[in-house]
N, C-alpha and C positions, 0 to 999 in steps of 0.2 A: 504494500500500500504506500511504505514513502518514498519508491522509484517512481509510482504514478504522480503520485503528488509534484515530486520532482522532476519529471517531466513536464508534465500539464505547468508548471509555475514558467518552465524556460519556454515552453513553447508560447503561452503568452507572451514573454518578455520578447522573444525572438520577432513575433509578430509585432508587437508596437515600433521595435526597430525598425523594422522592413518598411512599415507603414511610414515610417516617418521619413525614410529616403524617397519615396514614392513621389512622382508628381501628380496633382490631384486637379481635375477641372472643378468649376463653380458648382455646377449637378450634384457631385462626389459630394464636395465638402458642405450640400443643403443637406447632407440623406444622413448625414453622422448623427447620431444620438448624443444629448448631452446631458450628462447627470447633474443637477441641480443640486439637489440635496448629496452630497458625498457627505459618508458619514467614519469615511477611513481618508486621512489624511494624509501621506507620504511626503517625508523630509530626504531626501537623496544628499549624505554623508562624504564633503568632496575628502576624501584621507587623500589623494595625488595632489592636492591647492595647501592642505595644513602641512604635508612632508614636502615638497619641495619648495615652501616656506620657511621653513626650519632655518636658525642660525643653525651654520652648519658649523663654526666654532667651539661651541656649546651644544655640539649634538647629543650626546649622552644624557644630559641635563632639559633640554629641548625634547627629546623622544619619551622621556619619563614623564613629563609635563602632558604630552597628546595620549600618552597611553591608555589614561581609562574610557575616553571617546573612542580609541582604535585599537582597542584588545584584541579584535578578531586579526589584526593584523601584526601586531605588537604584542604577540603573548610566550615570547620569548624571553629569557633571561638577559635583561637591557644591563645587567652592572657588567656581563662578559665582553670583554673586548672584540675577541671576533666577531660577534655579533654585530658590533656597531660599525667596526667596521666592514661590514658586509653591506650594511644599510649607505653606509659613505661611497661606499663602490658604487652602489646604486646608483644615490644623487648625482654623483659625478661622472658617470656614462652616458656620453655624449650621444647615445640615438634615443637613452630614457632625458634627459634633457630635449631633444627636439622633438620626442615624442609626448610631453608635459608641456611643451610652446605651440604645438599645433595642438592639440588636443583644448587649451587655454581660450587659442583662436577659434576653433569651430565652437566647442559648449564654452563660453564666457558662463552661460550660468543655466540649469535645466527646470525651468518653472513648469516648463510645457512637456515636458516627460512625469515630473511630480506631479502634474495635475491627470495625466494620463495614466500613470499608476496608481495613484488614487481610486477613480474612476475603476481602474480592472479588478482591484483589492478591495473595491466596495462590492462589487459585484459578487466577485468569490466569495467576499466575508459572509454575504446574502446565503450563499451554498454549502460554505462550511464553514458554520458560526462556531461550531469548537477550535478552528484551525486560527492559530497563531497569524499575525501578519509581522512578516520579515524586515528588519529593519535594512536599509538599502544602501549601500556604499558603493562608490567608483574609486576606479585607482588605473592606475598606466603597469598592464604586462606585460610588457615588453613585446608585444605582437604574438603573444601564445593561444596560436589560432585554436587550440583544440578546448581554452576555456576559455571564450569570450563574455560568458555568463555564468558564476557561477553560485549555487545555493547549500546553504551550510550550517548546519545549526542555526534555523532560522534568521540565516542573515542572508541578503542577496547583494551577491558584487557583481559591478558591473564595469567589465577593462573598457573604458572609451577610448584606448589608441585602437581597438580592433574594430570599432564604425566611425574613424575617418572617411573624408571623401576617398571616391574611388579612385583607383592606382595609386594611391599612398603604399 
């Protein structure tokens, strides 16, 4: 039951992408349905805007600070050295740098995706009122095409270097 689940959540999510690269005529976009009353709200967690914000002088001390907003990503042991510098390596990889400045450039900010998942998580919530709604994070993976969505103890990440424009 939670591979269907977890299917059925990407497939969703997979379809609002698509839709949203789609070009739509005036017809299309009269025939949309729109929820008035949403009664599931969606906040979309930018963790790629708070970390490569980060004083990265003070990274140790900086990644501690963001950690309990991004435990799902930060649930490693932040006092080991390797660790941080694994995260330094990161920042300072110049395709995950160009991939955080285009990524910046295309989503400056996703109102219209949060209100769009809203809308799908109200609806779901309508179907299955026991089931949890996933709190929703983006982050830049490096172009790791086989998770471009992923769902996880009720969190959903979402990699936006993998729905850049096309031929990126």
């Amino acid at each position: 039951m939670k591979h269907i689940f977890s299917f059925l959540l990407i497939g969703i999510i997979a379809g609002f992408f698509y839709s949203c690269t789609c070009n739509r005529n005036d017809e299309e976009n009269k025939k949309e349905v729109v929820l008035k009353d949403t009664t599931v709200q969606i906040t979309i967690n930018r963790y790629e805007k708070s970390l490569f914000n980060l004083d990265k002088s003070k990274l140790q001390e900086e990644l501690l600070r963001i950690q309990p907003e991004y435990s799902f990503f930060l649930n490693g042991d932040l006092s080991d050295p390797g660790n941080i510098r694994q995260i330094k390596e990161y920042l300072n990889d110049l395709q995950m740098i160009e991939n955080y400045n285009t990524c910046q450039k295309n989503f400056p900010e996703l109102s219209s995706l949060e209100k769009q998942l809203s809308a799908v998580f109200t609806i779901f919530k309508s179907h299955f009122p026991e089931k949890k709604i996933p709190r929703v994070y983006t982050y830049i993976c490096g172009m790791d095409i086989e998770n471009p969505v992923i769902y996880s103890d009720n969190v959903l990440v979402i990699a936006l270097d993998m729905y850049l424009v096309p031929g990126y």
